[in-house]
C-alpha positions in Angstrom: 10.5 -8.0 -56.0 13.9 -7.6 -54.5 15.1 -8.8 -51.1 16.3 -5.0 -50.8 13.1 -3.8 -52.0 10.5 -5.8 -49.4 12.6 -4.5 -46.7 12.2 -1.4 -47.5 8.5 -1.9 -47.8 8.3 -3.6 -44.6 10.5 -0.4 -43.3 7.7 1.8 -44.7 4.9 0.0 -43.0 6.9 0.1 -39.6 6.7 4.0 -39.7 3.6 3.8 -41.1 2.1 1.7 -38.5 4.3 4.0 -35.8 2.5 7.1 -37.2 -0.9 6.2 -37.1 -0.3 4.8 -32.8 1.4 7.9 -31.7 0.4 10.6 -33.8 2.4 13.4 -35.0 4.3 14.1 -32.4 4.9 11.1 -30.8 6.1 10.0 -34.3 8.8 12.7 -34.4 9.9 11.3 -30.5 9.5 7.9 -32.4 12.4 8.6 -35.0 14.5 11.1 -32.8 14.5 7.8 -30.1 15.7 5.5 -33.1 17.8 7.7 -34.5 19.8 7.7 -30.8 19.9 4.2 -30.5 21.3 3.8 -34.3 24.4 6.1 -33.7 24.5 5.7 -29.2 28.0 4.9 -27.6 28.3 3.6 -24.6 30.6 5.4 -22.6 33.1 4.7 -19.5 32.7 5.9 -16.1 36.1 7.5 -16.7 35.0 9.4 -19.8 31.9 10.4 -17.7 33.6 11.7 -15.5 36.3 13.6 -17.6 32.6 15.1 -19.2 31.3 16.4 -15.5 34.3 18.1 -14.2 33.6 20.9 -12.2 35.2 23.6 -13.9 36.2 27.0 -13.4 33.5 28.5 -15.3 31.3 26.1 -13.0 33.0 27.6 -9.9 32.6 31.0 -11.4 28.9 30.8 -12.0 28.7 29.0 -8.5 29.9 31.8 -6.4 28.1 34.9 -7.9 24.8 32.5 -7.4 26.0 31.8 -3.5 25.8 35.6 -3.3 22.7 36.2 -4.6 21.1 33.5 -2.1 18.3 34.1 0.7 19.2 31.5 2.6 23.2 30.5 3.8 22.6 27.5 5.9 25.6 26.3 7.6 26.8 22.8 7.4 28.6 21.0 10.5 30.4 18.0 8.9 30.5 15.2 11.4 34.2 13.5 11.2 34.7 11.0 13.5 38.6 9.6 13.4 40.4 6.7 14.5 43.8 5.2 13.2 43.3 6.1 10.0 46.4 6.5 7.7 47.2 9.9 7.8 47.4 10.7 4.5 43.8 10.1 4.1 42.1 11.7 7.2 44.7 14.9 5.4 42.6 14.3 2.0 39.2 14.0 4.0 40.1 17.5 5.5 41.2 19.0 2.2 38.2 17.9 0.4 35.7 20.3 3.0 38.6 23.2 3.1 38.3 22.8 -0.5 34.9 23.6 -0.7 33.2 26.5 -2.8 30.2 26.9 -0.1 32.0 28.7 2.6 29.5 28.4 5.3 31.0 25.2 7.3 32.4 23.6 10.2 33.9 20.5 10.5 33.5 19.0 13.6 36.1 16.3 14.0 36.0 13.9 17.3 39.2 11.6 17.9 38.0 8.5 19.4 41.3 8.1 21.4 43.7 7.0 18.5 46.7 5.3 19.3 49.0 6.7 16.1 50.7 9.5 17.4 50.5 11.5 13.9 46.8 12.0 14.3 47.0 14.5 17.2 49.2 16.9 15.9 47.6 16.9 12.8 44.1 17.3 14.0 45.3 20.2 16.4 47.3 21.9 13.0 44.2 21.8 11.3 42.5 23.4 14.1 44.8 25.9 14.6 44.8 26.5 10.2 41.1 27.4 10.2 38.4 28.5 12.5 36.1 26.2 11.3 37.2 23.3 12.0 36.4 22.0 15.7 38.2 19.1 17.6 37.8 17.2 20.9 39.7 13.9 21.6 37.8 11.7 23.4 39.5 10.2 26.4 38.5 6.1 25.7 37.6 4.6 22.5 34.1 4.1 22.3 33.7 3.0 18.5 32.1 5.0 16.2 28.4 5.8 17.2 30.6 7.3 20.5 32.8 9.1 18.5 29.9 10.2 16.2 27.7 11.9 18.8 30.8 13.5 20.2 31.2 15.2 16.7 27.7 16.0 16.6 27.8 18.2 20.1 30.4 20.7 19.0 27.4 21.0 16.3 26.3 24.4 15.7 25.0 24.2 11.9 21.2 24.2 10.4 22.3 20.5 9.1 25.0 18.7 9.6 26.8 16.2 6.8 28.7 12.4 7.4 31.7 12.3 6.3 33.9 8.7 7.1 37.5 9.6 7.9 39.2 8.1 4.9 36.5 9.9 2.2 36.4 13.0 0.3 33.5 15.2 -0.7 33.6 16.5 -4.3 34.2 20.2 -4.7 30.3 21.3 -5.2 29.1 19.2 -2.6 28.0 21.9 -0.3 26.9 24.1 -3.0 24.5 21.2 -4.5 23.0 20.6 -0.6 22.4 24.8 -0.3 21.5 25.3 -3.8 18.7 22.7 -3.0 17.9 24.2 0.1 17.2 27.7 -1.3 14.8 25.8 -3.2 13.2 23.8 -1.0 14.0 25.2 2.8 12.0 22.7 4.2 13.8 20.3 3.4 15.4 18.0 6.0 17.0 14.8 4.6 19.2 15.1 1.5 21.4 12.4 -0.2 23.2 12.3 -3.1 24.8 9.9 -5.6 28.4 8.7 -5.0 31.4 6.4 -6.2 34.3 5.1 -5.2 38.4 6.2 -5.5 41.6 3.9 -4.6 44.5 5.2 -3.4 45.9 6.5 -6.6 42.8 8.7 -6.9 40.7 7.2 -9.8 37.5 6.9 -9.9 35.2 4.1 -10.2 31.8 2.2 -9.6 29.5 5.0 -9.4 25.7 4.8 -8.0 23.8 6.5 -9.8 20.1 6.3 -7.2 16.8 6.9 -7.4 14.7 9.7 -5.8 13.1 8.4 -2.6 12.1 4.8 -2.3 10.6 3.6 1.2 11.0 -0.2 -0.5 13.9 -0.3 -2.1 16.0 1.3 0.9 14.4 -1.3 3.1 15.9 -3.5 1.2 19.8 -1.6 1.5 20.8 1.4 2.9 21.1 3.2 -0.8 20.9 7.0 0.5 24.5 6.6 2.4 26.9 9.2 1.2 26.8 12.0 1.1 24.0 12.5 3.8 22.7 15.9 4.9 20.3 16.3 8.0 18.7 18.8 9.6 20.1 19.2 12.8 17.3 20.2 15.1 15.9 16.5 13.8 18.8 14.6 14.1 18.9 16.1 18.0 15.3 15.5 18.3 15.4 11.6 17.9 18.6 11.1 20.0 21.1 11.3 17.4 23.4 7.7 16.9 22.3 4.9 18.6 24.8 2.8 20.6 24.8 -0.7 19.6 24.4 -0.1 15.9 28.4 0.7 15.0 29.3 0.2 11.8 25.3 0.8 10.4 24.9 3.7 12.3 23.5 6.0 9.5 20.9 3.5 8.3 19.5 3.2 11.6 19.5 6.9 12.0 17.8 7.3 8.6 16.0 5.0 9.7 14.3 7.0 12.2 14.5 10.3 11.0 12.4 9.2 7.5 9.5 8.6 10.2 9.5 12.2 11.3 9.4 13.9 8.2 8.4 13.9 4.7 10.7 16.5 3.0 13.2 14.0 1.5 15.4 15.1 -1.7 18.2 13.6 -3.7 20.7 15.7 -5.8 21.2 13.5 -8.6 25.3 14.5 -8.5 28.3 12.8 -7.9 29.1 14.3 -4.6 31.3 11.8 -2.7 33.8 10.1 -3.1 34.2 6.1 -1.3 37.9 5.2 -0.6 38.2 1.4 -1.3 41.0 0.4 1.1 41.6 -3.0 2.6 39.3 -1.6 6.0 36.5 -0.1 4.2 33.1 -2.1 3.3 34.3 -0.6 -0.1 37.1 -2.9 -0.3 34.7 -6.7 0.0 31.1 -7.7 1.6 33.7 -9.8 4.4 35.9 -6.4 5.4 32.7 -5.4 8.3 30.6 -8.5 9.0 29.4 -6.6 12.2 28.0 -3.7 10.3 25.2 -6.3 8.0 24.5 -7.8 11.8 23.6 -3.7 12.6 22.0 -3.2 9.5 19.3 -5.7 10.3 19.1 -5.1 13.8 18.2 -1.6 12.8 15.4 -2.7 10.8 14.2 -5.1 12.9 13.5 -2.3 15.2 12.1 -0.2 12.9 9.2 -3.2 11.8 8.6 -2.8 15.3 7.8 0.8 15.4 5.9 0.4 12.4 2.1 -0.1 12.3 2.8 -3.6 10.2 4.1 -6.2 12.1 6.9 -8.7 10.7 10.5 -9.7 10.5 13.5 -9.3 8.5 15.7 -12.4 6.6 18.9 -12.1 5.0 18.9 -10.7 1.1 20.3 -12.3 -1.8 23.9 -10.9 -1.0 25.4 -9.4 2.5 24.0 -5.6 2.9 20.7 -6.2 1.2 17.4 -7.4 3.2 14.0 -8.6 3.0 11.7 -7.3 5.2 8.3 -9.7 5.5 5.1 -8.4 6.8 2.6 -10.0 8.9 -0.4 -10.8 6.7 -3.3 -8.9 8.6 -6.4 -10.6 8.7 -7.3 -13.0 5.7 -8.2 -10.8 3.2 -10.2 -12.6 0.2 -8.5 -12.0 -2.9 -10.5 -11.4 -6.2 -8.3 -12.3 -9.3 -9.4 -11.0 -12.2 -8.7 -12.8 -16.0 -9.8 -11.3 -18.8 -9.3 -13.9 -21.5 -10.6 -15.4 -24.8 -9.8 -18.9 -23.7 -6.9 -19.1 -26.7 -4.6 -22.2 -27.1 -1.1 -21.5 -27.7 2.3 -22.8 -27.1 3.6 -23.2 -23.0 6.9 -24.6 -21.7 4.0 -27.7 -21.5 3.5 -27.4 -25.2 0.2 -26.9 -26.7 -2.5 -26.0 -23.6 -5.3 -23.7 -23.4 -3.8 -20.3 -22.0 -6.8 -19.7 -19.4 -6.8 -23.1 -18.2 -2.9 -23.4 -17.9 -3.0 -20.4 -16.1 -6.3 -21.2 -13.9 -4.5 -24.9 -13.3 -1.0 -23.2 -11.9 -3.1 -20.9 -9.2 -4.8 -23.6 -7.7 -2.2 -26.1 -7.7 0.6 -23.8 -6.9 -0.6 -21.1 -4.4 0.1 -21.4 -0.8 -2.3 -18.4 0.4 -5.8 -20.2 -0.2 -8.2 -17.6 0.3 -9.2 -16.4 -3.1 -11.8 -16.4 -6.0 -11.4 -16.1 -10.0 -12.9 -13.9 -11.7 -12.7 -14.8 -15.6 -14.4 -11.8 -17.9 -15.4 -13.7 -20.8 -16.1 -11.7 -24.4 -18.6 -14.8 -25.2 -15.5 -16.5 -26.8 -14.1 -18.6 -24.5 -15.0 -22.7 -25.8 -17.4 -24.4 -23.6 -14.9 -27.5 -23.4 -12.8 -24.6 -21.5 -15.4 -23.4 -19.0 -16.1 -26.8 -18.5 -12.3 -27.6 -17.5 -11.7 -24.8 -15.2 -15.0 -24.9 -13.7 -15.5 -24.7 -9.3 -16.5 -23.3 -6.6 -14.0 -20.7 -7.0 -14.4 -19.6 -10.2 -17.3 -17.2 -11.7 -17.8 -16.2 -15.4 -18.6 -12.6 -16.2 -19.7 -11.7 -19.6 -18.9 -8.7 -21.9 -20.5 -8.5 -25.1 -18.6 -5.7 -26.6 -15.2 -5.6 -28.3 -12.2 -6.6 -26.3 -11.3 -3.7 -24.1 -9.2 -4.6 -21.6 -9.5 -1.8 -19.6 -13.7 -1.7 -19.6 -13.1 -6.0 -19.0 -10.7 -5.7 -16.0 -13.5 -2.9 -14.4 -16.2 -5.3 -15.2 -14.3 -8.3 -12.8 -13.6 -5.5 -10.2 -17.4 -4.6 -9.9 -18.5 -7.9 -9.6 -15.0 -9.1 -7.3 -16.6 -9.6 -3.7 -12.8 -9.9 -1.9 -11.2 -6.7 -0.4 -7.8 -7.6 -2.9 -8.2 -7.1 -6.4 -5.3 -9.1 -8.3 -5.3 -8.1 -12.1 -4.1 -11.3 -14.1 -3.2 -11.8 -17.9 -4.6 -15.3 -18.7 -1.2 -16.0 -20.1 0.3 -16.4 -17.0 1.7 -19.4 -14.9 2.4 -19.1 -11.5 6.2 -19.9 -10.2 6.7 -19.3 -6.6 4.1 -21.0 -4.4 3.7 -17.5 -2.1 3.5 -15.3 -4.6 0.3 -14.2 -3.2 1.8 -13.5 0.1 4.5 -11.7 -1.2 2.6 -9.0 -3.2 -0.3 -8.8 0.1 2.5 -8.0 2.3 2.6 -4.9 0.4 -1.1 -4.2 -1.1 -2.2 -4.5 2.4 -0.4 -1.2 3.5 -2.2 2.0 2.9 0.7 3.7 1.8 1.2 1.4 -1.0 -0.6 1.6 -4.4 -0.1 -0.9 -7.1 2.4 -4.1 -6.6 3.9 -6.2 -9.6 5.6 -9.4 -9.9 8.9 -10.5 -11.3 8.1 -12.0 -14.6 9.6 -14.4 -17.0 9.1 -15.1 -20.9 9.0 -18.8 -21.3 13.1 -18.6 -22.2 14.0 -17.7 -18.5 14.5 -14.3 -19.8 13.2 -11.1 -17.9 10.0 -9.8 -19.1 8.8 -7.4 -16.0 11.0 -6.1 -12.9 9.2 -3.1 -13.6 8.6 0.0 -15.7 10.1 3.2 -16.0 8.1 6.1 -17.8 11.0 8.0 -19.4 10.0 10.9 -21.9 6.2 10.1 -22.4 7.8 6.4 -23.2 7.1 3.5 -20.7 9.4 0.9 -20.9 10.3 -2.2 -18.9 13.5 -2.2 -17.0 15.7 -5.1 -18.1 13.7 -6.5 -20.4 14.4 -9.9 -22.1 18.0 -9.8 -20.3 18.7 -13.1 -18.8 16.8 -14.3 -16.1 19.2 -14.5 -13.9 20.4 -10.6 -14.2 21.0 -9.3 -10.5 20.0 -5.6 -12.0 21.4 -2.3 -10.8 22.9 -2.7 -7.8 20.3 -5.8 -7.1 17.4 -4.0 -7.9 15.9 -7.1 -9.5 16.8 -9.4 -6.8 15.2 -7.1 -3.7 11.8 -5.0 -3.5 12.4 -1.9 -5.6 9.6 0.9 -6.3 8.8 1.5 -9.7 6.9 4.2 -11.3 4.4 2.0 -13.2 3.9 -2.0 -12.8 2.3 -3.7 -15.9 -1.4 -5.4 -15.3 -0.4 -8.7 -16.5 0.4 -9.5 -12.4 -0.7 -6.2 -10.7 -2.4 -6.5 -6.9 -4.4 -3.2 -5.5 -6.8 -2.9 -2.4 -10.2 -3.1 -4.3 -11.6 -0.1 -2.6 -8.3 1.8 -4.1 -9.1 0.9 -7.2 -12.6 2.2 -7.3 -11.2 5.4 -5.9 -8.8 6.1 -8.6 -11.9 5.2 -10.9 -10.9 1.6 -11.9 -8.8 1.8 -14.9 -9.6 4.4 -17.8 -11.3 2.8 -21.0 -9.5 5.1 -23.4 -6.6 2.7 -23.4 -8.3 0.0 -24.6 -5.3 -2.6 -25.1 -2.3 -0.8 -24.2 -1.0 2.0 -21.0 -4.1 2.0 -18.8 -1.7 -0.1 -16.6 0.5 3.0 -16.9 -2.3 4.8 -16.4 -3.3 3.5 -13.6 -0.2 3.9 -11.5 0.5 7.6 -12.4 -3.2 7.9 -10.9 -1.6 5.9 -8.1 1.7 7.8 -7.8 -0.2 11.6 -7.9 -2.6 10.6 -5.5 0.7 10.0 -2.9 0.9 6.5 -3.3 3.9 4.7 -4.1 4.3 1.1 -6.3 6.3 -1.6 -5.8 7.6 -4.5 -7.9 8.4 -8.0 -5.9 11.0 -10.4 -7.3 10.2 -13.0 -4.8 6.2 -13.6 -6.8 7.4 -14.8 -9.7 5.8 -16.1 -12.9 5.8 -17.1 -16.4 4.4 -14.0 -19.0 3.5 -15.7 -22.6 3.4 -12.4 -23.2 0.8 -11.8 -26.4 -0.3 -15.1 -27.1 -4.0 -14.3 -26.1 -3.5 -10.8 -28.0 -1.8 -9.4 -31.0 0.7 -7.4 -29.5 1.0 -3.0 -30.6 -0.8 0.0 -30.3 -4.4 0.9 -30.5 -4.3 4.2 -32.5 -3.4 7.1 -30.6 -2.7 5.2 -27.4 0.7 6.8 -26.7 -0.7 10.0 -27.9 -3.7 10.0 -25.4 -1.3 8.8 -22.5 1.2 11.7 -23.6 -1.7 14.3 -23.9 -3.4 13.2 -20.4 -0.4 13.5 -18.4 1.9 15.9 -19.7 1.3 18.3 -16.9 2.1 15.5 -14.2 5.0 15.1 -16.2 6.0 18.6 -16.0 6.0 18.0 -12.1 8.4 15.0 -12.2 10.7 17.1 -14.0 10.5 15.2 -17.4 12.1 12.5 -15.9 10.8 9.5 -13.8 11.3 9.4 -10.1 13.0 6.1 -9.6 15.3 6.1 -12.9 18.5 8.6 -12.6 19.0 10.8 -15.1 22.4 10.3 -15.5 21.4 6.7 -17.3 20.8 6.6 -20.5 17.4 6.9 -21.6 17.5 5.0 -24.7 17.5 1.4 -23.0 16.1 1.0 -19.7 19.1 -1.0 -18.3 20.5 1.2 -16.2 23.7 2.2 -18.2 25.6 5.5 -19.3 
């Protein structure tokens, strides 16, 4: 036989084997997603952006739908000015007279400016259109001053942020009423944005996620553009003095604790400037407005029902918010296992006991028990090694299910935290069980994950993203040291699904979602598990600071039970349908081929 000839065989038994997992249909997504990644180009932000110009058959279609609309809300943009070259507060103006949505005001406050070009120009503009409102404030007062000063010539049903050296893209008011004739409830609305220098291009785009409590605790990710309703933003006080320069996130802040009606317009719609006084330009140009930043959520741990503090993140701009641990909750972590031997950055060791040996010697937090769910396979010589007073043996006679083996440990766990645990796991950080209760112990929270490593220091799990009926993890095997998309896998991020090799859920959760379904015997009942989670109103969370080693597979022969994609496809296609085809906390304007966050 050939060298050509066996690799052609070995092709045949690849879509042989991919048939037979996914069934007919998920074998026709099967090729149509390899067929992508064979012939995929990566494209430039520049040529994504030549792609998604608004054009004039955009603008076209735009206005006869603004005519057909129920609902014309009016939008006061908040401007407030101070010294600011005046070619670019002239842009800044342009960009809302520009606008296809008619129904505006731009409400511009002058916090007493010294450059004598501002006033006239201000009072030009003012005299140019009717909509636009000035009033020049006697004494500088910074910018929360000058803010609130904008906001009381409001009269709009929301009003919009716009920084004095900005521009909003053409559709921008369009985007934030087209959603609004949607949804009319709706009373917080962010958008994606980039940045443009000073010649006008285009660059560094953020491309966000739909709403996520963790992640924007962990930055102030919704920024520009923001739209508010403005009976809300009048209802908690509007800006807060003593928060210049991270005046938004403090006012998000609060007004994400009133309401639930939170929607993101997955659109360019704003433009950054990056000039020498912008936080565009470095992390050093505002030092003050990172001091604000954590100020704000300082206060806002102390509205909240979990008490706690806030450190310093892995870069200026992004935090970590640490929670009280309430009580001392026993935790009940549960290992399936078959007691294997295989390979560890040790060498040869016994998986279960490697993994049994790095919880006890390595855990900070104390109050736990093991649960190991034996299939009668596990060598005495083992039990014998990881034996103790916190360890109990439960015994499953049938074939290896995870599923049925990781309900078995949850019925007989006595602690109120159930931690789901591959036995080919070895525990990193010392408080990685502090780090994921911080989060289990909140109600709001479903299912939290760890930050995992293959025994290479590459990524294994930051997460995983559900895209098109396919889970996948987010970065995986990219180096270890990867900071992610915009640091997502350096700060708390929420994730659609969290993989059950590390997963932590209150135990009496668990039973109320009905445990983990036993129709995914080996593969997606993790998955399925934290769509349960997510349509129940719960949101997941990944962790990077509990961090561990994943030899992934060594315990099990990695692939899919037949039909295991199929059934997950078949059992939540309606749920799908809901999300839009498209998960939550991935943007759609990344590619869905990789799950690395790209074009």
């Amino acid at each position: 036989m050939t060298v050509g000839s066996s690799r052609y065989i070995q092709k045949l038994r690849k879509l042989g084997q991919a048939w037979q997992e996914r069934g007919t249909r998920g074998f026709i997504r099967f090729l149509y997603d390899r067929l992508k990644l064979r012939f995929r180009k990566h494209i430039t932000y520049p040529q994504w952006v030549a792609q998604h110009r608004f054009t004039k058959a955009d603008r076209m279609a735009a206005e006869q739908q603004i005519e057909q609309w129920k609902l014309r809300p009016v939008f006061s943009i908040i401007l407030p000015v101070y010294n600011v070259d005046e070619r670019w507060l002239q842009q800044a103006i342009e960009s809302v007279r520009k606008q296809i949505y008619p129904d505006w005001e731009l409400c511009i406050a002058d916090d007493a400016s010294t450059r004598p070009t501002i006033k006239p120009l201000l009072l030009q503009y003012s005299k140019l259109d009717p909509r636009i409102k000035v009033v020049f404030r006697e004494t500088n007062g910074n910018i929360v001053a000058a803010s609130n000063s904008a906001l009381e010539l409001a009269t709009g049903d929301y009003i919009a942020l716009l920084d004095h050296d900005d521009e909003l893209a053409i559709d921008a008011l369009y985007e934030n009423a087209k959603l609004i004739n949607q949804y009319p409830a709706a009373d917080f609305i962010y958008s994606d944005e980039d940045k443009i220098d000073i010649n006008g291009k285009r660059s560094d785009p953020f491309f966000k996620p739909d709403w996520s409590p963790d992640y924007f605790h962990s930055c102030m990710y919704t920024c520009h553009l923001g739209v508010y309703r403005t009976s809300l933003i009048r209802e908690i006080g509007g800006f807060r003095p003593g928060y210049d320069g991270s005046q938004d996130y403090d006012l998000v802040l609060r007004v994400v604790e009133k309401t639930k009606n939170i929607y993101h317009i997955p659109k360019i719609l704003y433009h950054w400037r990056i000039i020498s006084s912008s936080v565009t330009s470095s992390e050093e140009a505002k030092p003050w407005a990172y001091e604000a930043a954590q100020r704000a959520l300082t206060d806002m741990v102390a509205r909240s029902p979990y008490p706690g503090w806030v450190e310093a993140g892995p870069r200026p701009g992004f935090y970590r918010i640490r929670r009280e641990i309430l009580g001392h909750p026993l935790i009940s972590i549960v290992i399936p296992s078959a007691g294997t031997v295989a390979e560890t950055v040790d060498g040869p060791r016994c998986l279960l006991e490697h993994c049994v040996q790095s919880i006890r010697d390595r855990s900070s937090y104390r109050n736990f028990e093991i649960v190991v769910v034996d299939g009668y396979d596990i060598p005495e010589q083992t039990l014998s090694a990881i034996a103790g007073p916190d360890l109990r043996v439960i015994r499953c006679a049938d074939p290896f299910n995870f599923a049925q083996r990781i309900n078995l440990g949850a019925d007989a766990a006595q602690g109120e935290i159930l931690l789901l645990l591959n036995d080919d796991m070895e525990v990193l950080t010392p408080d990685w069980l502090e780090s994921m209760l911080e989060f289990a112990q909140q109600t709001e929270v479903g299912a939290v994950g760890a930050k995992l490593f293959f025994s290479n220091g590459n990524i294994q799990h930051v997460g995983v993203m559900v895209l098109g009926g396919n889970p996948g993890h987010a970065f995986r095997n990219v180096n270890g040291d990867h900071p992610g998309y915009f640091l997502s896998n350096l700060v708390n991020r929420n994730y659609l699904a969290i993989t059950a090799a590390c997963l932590m859920m209150r135990r009496d959760l668990f039973l109320q979602l009905g445990g983990m379904d036993e129709a995914f015997p080996l593969n997606y009942n993790d998955v399925d598990l934290c769509l349960k989670a997510h349509q129940a109103g719960y949101r997941n969370v990944v962790t990077p600071y509990a961090q561990l080693i994943h030899y992934e597979s060594a315990s099990r022969e990695p692939g899919l039970r037949p039909k295991e994609w199929q059934k997950l496809n078949q059992k939540w296609q309606a749920y799908f349908k809901t999300l839009g085809d498209n998960d939550p906390y991935y943007n759609p304007n990344l590619s869905r081929n990789e799950v690395l966050f790209e074009l």
